[in-house]
Biopython code that builds the backbone (N, CA, C, O; Angstrom):
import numpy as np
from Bio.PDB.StructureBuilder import StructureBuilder

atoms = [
    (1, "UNK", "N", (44.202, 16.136, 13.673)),
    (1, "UNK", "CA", (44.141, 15.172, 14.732)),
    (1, "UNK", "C", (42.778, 15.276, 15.414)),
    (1, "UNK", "O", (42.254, 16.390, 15.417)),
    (2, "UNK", "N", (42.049, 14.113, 16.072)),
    (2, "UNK", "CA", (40.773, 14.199, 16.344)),
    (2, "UNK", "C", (41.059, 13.926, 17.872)),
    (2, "UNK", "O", (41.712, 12.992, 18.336)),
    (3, "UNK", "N", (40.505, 14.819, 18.467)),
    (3, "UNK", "CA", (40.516, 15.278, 19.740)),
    (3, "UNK", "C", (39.350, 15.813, 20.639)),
    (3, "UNK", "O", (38.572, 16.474, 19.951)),
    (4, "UNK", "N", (38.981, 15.741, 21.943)),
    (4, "UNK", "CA", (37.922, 16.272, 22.135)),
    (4, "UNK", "C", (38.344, 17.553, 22.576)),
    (4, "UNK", "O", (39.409, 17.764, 23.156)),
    (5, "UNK", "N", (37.157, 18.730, 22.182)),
    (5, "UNK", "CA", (37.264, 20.193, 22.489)),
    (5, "UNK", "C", (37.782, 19.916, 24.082)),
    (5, "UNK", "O", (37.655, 18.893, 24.754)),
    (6, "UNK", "N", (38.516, 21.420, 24.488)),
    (6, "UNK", "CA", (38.579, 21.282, 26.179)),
    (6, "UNK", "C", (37.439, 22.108, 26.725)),
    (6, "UNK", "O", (37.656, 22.561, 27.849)),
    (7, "UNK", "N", (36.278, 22.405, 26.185)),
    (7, "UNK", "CA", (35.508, 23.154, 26.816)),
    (7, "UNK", "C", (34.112, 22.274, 26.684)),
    (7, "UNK", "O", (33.544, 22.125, 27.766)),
    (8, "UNK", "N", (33.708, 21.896, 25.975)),
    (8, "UNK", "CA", (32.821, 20.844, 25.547)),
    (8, "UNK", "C", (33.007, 19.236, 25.434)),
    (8, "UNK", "O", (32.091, 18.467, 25.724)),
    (9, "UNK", "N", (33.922, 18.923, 25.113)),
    (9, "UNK", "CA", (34.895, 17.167, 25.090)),
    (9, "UNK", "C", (33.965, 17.086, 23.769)),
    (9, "UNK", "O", (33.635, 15.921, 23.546)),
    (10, "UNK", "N", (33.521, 17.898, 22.954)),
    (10, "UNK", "CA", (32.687, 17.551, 21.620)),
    (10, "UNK", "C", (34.150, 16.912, 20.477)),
    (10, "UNK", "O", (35.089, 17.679, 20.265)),
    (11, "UNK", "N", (34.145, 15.885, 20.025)),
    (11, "UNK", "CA", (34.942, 15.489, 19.423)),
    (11, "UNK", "C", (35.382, 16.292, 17.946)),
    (11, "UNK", "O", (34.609, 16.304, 16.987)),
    (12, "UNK", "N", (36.367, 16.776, 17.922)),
    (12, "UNK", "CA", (36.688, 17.867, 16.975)),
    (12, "UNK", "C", (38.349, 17.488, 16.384)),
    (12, "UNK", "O", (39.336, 17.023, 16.955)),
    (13, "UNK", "N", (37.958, 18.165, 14.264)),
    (13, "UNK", "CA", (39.128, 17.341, 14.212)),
    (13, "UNK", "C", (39.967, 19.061, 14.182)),
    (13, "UNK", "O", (39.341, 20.015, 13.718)),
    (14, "UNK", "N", (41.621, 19.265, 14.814)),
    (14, "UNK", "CA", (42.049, 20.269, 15.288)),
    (14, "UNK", "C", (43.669, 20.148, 14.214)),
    (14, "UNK", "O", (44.472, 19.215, 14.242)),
    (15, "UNK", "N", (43.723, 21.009, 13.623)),
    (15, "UNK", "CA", (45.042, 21.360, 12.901)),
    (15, "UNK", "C", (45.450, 22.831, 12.484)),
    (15, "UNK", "O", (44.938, 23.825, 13.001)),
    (16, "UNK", "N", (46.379, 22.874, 11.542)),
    (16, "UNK", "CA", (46.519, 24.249, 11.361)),
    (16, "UNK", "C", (45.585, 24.781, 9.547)),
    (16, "UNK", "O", (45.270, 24.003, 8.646)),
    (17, "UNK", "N", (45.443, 25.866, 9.573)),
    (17, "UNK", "CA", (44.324, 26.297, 8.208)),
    (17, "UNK", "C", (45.001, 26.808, 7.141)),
    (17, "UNK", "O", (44.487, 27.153, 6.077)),
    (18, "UNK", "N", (46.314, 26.863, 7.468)),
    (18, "UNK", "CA", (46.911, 27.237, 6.011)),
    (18, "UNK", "C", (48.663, 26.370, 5.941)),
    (18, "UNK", "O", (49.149, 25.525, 6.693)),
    (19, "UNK", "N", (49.100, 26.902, 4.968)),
    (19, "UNK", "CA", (50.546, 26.783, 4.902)),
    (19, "UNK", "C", (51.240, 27.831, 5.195)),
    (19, "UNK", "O", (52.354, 27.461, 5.568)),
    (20, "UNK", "N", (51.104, 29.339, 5.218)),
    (20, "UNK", "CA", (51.733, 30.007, 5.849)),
    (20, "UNK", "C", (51.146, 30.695, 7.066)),
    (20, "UNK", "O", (50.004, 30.388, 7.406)),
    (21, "UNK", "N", (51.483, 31.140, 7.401)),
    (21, "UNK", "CA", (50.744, 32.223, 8.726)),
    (21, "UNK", "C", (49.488, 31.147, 9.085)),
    (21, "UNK", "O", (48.343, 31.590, 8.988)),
    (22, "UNK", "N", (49.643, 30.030, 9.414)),
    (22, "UNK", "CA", (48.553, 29.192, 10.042)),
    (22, "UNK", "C", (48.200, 29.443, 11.436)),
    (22, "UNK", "O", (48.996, 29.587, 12.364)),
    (23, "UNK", "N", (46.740, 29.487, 11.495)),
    (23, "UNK", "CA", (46.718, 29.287, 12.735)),
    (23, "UNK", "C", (45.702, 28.298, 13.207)),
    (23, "UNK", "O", (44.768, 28.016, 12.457)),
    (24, "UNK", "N", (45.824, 27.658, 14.579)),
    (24, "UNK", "CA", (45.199, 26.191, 15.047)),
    (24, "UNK", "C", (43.605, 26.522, 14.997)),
    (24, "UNK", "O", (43.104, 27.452, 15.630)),
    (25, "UNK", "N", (42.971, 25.747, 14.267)),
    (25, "UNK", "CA", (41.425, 25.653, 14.135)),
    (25, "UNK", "C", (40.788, 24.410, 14.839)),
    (25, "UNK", "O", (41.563, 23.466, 14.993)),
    (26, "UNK", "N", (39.610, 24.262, 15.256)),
    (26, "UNK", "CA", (38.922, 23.071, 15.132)),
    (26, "UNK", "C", (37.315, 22.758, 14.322)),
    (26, "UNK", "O", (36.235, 23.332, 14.184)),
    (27, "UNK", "N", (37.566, 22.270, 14.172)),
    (27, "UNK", "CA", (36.166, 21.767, 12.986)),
    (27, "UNK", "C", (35.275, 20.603, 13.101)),
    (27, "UNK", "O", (35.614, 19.420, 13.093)),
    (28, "UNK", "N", (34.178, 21.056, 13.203)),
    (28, "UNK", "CA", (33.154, 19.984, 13.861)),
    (28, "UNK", "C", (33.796, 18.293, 12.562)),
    (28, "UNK", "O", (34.458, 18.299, 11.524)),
    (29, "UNK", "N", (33.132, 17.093, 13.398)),
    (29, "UNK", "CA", (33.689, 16.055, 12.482)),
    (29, "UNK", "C", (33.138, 16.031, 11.641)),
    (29, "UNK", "O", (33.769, 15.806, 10.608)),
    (30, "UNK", "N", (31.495, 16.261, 11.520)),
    (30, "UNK", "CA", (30.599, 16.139, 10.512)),
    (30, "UNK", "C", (30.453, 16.787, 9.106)),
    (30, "UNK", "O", (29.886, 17.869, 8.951)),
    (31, "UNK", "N", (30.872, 16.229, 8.320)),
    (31, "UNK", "CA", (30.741, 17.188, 6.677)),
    (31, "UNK", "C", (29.504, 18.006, 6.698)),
    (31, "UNK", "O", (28.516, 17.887, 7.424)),
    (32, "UNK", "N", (29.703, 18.682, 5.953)),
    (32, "UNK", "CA", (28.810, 19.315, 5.610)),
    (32, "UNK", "C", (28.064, 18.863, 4.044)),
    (32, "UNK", "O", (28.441, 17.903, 3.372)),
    (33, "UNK", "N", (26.754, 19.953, 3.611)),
    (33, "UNK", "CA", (26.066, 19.791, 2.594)),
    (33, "UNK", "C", (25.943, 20.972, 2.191)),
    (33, "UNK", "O", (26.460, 21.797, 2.944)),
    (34, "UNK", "N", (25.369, 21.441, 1.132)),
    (34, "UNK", "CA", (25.010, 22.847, 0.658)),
    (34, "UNK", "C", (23.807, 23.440, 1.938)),
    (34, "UNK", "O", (23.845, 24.516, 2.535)),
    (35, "UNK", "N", (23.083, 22.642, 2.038)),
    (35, "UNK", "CA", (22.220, 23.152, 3.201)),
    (35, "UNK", "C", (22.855, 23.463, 4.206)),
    (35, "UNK", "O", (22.809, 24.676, 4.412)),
    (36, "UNK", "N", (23.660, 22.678, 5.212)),
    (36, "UNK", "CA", (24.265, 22.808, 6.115)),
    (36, "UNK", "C", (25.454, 24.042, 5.962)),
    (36, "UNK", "O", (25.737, 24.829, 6.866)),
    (37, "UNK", "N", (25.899, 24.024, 4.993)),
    (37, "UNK", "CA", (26.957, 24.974, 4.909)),
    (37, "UNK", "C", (26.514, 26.268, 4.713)),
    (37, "UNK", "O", (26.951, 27.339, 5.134)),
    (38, "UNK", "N", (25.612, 26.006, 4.033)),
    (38, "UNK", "CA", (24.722, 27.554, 3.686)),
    (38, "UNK", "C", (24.141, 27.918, 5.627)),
    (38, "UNK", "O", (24.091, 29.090, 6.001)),
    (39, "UNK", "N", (23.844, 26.984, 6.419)),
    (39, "UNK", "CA", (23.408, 27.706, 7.614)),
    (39, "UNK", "C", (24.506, 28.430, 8.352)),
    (39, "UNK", "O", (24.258, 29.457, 8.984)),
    (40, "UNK", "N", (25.818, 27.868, 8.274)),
    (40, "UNK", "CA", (26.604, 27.627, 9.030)),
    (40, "UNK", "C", (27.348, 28.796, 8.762)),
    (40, "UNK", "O", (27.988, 29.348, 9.657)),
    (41, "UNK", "N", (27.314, 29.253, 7.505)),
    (41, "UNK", "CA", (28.231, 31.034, 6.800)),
    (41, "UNK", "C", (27.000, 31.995, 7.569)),
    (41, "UNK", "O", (27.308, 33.122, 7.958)),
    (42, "UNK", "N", (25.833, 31.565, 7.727)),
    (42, "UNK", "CA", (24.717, 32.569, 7.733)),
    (42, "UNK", "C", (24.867, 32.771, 9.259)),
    (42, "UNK", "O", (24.756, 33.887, 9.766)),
    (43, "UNK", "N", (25.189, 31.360, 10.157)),
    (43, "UNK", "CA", (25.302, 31.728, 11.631)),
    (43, "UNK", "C", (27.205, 32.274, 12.062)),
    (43, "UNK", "O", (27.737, 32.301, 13.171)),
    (44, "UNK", "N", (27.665, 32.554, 11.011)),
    (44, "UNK", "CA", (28.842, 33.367, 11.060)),
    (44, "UNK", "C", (30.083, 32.431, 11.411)),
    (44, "UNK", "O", (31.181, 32.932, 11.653)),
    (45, "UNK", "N", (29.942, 31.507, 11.424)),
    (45, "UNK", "CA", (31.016, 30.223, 11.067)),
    (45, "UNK", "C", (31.628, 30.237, 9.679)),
    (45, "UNK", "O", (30.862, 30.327, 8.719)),
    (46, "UNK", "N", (32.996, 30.152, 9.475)),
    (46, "UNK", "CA", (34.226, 29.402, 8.700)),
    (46, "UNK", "C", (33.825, 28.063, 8.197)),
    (46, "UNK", "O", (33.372, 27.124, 8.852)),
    (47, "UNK", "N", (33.983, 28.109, 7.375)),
    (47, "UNK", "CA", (33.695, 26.433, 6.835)),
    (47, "UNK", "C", (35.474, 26.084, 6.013)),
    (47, "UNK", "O", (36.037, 26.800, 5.185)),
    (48, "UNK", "N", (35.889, 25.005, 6.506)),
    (48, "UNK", "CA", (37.040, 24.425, 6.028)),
    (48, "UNK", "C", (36.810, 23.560, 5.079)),
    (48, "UNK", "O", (35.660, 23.138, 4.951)),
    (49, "UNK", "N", (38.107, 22.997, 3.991)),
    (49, "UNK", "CA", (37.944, 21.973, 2.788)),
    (49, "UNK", "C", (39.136, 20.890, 3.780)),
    (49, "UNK", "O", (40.357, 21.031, 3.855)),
    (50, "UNK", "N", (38.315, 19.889, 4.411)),
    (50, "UNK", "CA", (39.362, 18.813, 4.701)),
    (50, "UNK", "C", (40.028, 17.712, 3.931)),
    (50, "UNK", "O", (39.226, 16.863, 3.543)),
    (51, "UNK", "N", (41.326, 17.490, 3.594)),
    (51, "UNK", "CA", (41.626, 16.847, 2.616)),
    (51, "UNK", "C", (42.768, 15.514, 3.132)),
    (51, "UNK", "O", (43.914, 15.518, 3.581)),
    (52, "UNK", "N", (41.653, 14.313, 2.756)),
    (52, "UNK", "CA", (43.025, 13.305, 3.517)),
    (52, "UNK", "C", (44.371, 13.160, 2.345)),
    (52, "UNK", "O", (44.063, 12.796, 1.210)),
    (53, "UNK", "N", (45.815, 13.447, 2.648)),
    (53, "UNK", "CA", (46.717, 13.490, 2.325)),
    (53, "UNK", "C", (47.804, 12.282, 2.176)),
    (53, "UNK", "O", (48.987, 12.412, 1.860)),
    (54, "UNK", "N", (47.106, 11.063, 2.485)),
    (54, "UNK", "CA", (47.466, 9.848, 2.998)),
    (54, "UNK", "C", (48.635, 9.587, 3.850)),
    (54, "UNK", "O", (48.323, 8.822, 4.764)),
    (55, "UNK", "N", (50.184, 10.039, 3.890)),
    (55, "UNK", "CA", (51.130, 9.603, 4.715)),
    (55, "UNK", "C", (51.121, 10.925, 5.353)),
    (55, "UNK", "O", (51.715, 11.091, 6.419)),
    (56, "UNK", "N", (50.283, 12.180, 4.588)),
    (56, "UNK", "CA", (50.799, 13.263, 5.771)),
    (56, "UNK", "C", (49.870, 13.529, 6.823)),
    (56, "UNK", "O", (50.008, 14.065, 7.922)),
    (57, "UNK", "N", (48.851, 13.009, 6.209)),
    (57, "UNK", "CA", (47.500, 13.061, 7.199)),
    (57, "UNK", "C", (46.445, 14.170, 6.940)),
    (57, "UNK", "O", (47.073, 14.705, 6.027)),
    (58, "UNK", "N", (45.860, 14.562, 6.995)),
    (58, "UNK", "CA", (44.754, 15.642, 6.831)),
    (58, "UNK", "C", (45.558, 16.938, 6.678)),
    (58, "UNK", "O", (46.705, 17.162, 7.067)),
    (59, "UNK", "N", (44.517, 17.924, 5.879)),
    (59, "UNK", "CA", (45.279, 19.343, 5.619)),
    (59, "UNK", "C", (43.688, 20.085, 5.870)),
    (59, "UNK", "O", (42.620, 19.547, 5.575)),
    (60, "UNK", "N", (43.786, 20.882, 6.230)),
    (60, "UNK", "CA", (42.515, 21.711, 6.386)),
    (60, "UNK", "C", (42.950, 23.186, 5.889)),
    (60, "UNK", "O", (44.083, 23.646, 6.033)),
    (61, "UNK", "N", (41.830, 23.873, 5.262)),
    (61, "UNK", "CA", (41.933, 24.848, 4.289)),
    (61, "UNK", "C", (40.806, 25.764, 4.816)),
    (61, "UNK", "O", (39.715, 25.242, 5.043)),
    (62, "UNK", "N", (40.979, 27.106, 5.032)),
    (62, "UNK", "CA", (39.565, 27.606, 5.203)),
    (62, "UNK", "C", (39.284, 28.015, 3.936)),
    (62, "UNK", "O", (40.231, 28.663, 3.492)),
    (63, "UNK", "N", (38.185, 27.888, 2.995)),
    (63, "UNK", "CA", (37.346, 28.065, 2.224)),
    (63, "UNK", "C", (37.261, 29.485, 1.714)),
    (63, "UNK", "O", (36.810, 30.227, 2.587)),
    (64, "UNK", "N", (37.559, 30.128, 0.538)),
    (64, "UNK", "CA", (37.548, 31.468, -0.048)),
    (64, "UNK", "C", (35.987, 31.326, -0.980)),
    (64, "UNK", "O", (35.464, 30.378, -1.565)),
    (65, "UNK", "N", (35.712, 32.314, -0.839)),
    (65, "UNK", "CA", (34.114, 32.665, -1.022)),
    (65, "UNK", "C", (34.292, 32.553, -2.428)),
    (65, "UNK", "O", (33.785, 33.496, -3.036)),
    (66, "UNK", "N", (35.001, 31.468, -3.328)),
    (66, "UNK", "CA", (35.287, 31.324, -4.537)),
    (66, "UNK", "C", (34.886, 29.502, -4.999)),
    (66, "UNK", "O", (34.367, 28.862, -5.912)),
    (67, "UNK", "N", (35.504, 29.310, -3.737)),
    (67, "UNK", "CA", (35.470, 27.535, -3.784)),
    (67, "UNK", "C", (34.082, 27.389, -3.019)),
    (67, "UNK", "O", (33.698, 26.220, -2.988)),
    (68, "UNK", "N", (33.031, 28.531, -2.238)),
    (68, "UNK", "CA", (31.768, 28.250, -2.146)),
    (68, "UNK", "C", (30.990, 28.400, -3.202)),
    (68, "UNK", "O", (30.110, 27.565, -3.410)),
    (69, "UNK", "N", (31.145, 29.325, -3.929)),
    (69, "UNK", "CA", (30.494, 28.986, -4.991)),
    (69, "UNK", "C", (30.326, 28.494, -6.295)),
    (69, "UNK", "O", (29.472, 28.602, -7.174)),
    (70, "UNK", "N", (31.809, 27.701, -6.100)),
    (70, "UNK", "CA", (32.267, 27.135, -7.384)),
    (70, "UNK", "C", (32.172, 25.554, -7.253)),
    (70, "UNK", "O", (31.890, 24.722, -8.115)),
    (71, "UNK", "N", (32.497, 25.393, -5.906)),
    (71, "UNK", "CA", (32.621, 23.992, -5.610)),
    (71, "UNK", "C", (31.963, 23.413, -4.232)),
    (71, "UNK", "O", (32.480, 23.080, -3.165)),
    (72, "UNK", "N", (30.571, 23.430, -4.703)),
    (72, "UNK", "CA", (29.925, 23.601, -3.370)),
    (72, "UNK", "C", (29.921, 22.344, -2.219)),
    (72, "UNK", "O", (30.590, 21.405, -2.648)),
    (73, "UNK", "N", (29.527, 22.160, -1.296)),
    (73, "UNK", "CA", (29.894, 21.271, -0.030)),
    (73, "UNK", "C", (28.783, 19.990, -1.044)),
    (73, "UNK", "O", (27.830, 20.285, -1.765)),
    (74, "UNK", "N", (29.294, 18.690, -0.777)),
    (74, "UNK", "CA", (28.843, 17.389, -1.043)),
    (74, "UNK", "C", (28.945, 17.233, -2.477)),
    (74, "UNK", "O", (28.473, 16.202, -2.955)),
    (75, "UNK", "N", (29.581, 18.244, -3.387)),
    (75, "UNK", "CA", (29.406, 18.125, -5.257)),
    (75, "UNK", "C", (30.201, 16.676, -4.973)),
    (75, "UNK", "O", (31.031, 16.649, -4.064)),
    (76, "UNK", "N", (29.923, 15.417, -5.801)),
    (76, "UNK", "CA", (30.314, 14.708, -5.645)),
    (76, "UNK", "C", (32.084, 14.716, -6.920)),
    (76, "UNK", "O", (33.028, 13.927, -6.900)),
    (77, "UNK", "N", (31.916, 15.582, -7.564)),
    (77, "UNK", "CA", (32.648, 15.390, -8.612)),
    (77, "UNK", "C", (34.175, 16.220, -8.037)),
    (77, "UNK", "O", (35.373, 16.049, -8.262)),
    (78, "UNK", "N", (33.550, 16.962, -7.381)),
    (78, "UNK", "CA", (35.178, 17.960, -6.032)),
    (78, "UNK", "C", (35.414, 16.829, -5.256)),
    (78, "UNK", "O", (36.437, 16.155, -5.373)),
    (79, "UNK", "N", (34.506, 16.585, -4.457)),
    (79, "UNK", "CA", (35.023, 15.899, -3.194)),
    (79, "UNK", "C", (35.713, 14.821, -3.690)),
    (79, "UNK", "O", (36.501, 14.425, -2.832)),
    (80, "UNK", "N", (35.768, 14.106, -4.803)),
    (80, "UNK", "CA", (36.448, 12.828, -5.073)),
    (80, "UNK", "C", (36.888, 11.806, -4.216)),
    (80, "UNK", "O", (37.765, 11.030, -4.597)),
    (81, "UNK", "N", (36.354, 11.712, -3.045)),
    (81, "UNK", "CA", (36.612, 11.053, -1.844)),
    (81, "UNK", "C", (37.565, 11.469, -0.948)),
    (81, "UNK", "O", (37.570, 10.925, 0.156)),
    (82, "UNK", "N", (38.730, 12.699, -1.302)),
    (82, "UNK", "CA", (39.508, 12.885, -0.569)),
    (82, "UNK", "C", (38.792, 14.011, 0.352)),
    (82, "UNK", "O", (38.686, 13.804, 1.560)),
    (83, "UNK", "N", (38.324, 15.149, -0.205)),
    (83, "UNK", "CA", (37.832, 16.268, 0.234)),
    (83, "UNK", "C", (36.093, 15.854, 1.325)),
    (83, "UNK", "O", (35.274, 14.951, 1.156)),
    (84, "UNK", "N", (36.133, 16.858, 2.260)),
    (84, "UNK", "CA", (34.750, 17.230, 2.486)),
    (84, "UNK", "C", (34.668, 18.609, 3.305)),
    (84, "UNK", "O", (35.642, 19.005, 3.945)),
    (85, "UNK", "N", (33.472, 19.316, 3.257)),
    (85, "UNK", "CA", (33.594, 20.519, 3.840)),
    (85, "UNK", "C", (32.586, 20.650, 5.621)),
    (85, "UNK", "O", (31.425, 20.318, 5.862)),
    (86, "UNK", "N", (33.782, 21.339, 6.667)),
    (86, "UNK", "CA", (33.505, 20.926, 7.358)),
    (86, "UNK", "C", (33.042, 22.484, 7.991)),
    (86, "UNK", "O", (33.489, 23.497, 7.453)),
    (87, "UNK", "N", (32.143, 22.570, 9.135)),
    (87, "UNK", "CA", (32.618, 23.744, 9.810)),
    (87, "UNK", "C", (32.879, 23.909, 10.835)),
    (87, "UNK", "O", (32.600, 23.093, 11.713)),
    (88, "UNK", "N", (33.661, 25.303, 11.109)),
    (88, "UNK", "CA", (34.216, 26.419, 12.417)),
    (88, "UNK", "C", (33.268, 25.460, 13.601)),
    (88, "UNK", "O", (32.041, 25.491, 13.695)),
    (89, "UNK", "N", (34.089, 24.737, 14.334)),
    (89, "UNK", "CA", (33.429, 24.277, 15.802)),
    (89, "UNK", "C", (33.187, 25.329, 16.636)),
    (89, "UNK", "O", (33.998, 26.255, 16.663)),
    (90, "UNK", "N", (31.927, 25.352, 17.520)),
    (90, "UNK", "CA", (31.518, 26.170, 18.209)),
    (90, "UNK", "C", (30.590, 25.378, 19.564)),
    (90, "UNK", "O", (29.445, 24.940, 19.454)),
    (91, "UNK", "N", (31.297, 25.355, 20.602)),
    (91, "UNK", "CA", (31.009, 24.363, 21.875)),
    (91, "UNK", "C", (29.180, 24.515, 21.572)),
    (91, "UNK", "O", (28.690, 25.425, 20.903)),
    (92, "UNK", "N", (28.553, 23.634, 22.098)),
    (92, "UNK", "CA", (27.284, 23.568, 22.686)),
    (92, "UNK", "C", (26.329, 24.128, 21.296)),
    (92, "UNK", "O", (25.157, 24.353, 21.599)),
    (93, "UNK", "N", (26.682, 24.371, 19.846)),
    (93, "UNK", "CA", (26.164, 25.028, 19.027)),
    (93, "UNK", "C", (25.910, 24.357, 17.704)),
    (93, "UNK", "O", (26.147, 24.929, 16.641)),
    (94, "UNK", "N", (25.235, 22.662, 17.811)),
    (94, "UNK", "CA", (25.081, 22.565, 16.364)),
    (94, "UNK", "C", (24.788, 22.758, 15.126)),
    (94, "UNK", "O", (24.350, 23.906, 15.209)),
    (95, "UNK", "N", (24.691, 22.430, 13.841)),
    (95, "UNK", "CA", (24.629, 23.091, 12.990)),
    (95, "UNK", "C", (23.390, 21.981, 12.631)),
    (95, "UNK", "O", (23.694, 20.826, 12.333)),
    (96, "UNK", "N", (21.916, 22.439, 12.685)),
    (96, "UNK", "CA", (20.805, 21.579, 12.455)),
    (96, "UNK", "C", (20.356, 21.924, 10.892)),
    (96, "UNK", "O", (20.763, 22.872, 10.219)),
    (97, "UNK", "N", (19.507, 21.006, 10.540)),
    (97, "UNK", "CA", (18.737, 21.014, 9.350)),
    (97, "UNK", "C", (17.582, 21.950, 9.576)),
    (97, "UNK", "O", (17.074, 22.697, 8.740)),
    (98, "UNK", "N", (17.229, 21.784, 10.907)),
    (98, "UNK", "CA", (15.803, 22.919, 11.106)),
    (98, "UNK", "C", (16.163, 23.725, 11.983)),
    (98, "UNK", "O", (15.993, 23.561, 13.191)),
    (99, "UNK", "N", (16.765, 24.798, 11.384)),
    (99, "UNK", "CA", (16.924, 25.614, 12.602)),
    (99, "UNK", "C", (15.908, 26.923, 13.201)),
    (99, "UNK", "O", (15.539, 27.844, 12.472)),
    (100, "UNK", "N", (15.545, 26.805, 14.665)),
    (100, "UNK", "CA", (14.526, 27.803, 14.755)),
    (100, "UNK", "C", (14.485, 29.260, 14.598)),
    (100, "UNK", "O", (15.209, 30.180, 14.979)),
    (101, "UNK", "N", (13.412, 29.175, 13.917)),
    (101, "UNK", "CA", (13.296, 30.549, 13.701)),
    (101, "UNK", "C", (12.585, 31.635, 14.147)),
    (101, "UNK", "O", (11.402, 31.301, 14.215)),
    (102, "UNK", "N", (12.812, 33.272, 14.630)),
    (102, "UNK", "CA", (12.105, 33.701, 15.139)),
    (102, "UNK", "C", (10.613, 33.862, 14.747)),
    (102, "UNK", "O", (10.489, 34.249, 13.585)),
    (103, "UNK", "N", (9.119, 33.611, 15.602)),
    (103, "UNK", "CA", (7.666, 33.696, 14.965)),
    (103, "UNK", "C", (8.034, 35.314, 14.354)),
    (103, "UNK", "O", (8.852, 36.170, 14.689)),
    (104, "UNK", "N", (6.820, 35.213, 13.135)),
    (104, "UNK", "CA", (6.903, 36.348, 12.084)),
    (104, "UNK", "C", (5.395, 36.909, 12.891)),
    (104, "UNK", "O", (4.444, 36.272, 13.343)),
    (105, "UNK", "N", (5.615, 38.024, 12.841)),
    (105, "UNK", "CA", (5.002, 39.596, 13.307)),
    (105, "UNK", "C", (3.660, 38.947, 12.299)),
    (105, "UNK", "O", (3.723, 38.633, 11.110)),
    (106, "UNK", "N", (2.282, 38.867, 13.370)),
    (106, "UNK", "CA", (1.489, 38.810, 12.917)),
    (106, "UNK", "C", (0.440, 40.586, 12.145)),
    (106, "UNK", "O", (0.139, 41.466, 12.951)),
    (107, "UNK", "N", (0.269, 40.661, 11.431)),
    (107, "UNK", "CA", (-0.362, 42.211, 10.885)),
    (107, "UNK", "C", (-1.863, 41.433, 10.327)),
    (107, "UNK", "O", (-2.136, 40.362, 9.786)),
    (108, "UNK", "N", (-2.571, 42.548, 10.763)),
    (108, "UNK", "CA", (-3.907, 42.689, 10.590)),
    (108, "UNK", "C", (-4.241, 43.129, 9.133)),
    (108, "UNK", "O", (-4.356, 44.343, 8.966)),
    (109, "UNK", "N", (-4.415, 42.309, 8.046)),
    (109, "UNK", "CA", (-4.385, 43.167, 6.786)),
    (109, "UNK", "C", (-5.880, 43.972, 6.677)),
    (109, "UNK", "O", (-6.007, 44.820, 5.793)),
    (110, "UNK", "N", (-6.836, 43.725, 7.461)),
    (110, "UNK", "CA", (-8.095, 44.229, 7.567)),
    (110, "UNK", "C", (-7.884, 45.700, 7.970)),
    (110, "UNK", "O", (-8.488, 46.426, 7.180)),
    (111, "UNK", "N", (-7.353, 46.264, 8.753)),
    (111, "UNK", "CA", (-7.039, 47.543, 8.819)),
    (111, "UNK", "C", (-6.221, 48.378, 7.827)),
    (111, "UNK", "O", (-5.978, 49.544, 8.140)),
    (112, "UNK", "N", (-5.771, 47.892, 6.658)),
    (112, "UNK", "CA", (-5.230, 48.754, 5.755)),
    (112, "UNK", "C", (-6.474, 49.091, 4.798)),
    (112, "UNK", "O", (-7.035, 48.158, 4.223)),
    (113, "UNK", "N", (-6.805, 50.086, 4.664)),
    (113, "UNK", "CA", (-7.613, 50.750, 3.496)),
    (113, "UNK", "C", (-7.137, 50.713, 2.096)),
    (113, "UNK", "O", (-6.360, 51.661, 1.981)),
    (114, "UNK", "N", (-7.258, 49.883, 0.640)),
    (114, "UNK", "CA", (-7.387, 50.074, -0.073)),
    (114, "UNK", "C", (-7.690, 50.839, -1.071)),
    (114, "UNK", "O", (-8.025, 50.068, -1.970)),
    (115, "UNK", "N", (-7.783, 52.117, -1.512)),
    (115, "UNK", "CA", (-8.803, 52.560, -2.584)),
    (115, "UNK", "C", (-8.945, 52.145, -3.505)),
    (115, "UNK", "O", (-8.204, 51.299, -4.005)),
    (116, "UNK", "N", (-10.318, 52.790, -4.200)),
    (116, "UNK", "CA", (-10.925, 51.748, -5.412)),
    (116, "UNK", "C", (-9.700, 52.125, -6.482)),
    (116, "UNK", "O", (-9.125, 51.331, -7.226)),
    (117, "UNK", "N", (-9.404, 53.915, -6.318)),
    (117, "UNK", "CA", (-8.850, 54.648, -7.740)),
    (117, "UNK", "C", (-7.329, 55.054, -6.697)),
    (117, "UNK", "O", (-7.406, 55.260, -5.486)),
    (118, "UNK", "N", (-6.182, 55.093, -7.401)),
    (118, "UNK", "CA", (-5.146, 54.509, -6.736)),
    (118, "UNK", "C", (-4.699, 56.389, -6.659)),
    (118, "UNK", "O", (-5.837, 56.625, -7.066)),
    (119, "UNK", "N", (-4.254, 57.412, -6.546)),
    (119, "UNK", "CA", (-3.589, 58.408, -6.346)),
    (119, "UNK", "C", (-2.647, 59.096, -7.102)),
    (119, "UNK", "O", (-2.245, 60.258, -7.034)),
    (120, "UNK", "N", (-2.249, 57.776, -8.145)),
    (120, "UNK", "CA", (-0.954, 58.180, -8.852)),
    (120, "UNK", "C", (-1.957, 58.143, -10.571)),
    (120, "UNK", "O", (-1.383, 58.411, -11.627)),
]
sb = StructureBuilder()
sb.init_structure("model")
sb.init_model(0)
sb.init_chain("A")
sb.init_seg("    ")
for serial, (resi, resn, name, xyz) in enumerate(atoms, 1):
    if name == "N":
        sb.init_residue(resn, " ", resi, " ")
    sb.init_atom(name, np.array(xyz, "f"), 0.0, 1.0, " ", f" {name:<3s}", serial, name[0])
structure = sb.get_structure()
């Protein structure tokens, strides 16, 4: 069901993640891509397989580190129009294409000494 978060009102779709021992998730609306999904495991987010079910309505699945690398987010030949992979909502925290990164430690390579004849 698509609902807005109560902490953000970020529009999120909210159900349960399995068939047994489920428990209530929400998941940003936006599919994902291999890029996107690849940020989104790396910033420690769940990524779900949403699947429209037609009279029962959506089923959401969290994703086993089997169907990431077997059946990756946007393959057009998985998703068959029913599926797309979504991720773990997290208020105020999108999941960008460029995400910043910390500046890299500038080093002086002029201060390392070389020798001509190596030691070993």
């Amino acid at each position: 069901m698509v609902r807005p978060c109560p902490r953000c009102s970020a529009p999120v779709l909210t159900g349960l993640d399995d068939d047994w021992c489920a428990m209530t998730v929400a998941v940003d609306l936006a599919p994902l891509t291999n890029h996107t999904e690849a940020l989104a495991l790396i910033s420690g987010r769940h990524t779900y397989e949403v699947t429209w079910n037609g009279p029962r309505g959506y089923h959401i699945d969290k994703r086993p580190i089997w169907h990431i690398s077997n059946y990756p987010a946007g393959d057009k030949g998985y998703a068959d129009g029913r599926r797309t992979i979504h991720a773990e909502h997290r208020c105020d925290t999108p999941i960008t294409t460029n995400p910043e990164l910390p500046p890299l430690a500038h080093h002086n390579t002029n201060s390392y000494i070389i020798p001509d004849k190596p030691p070993f």
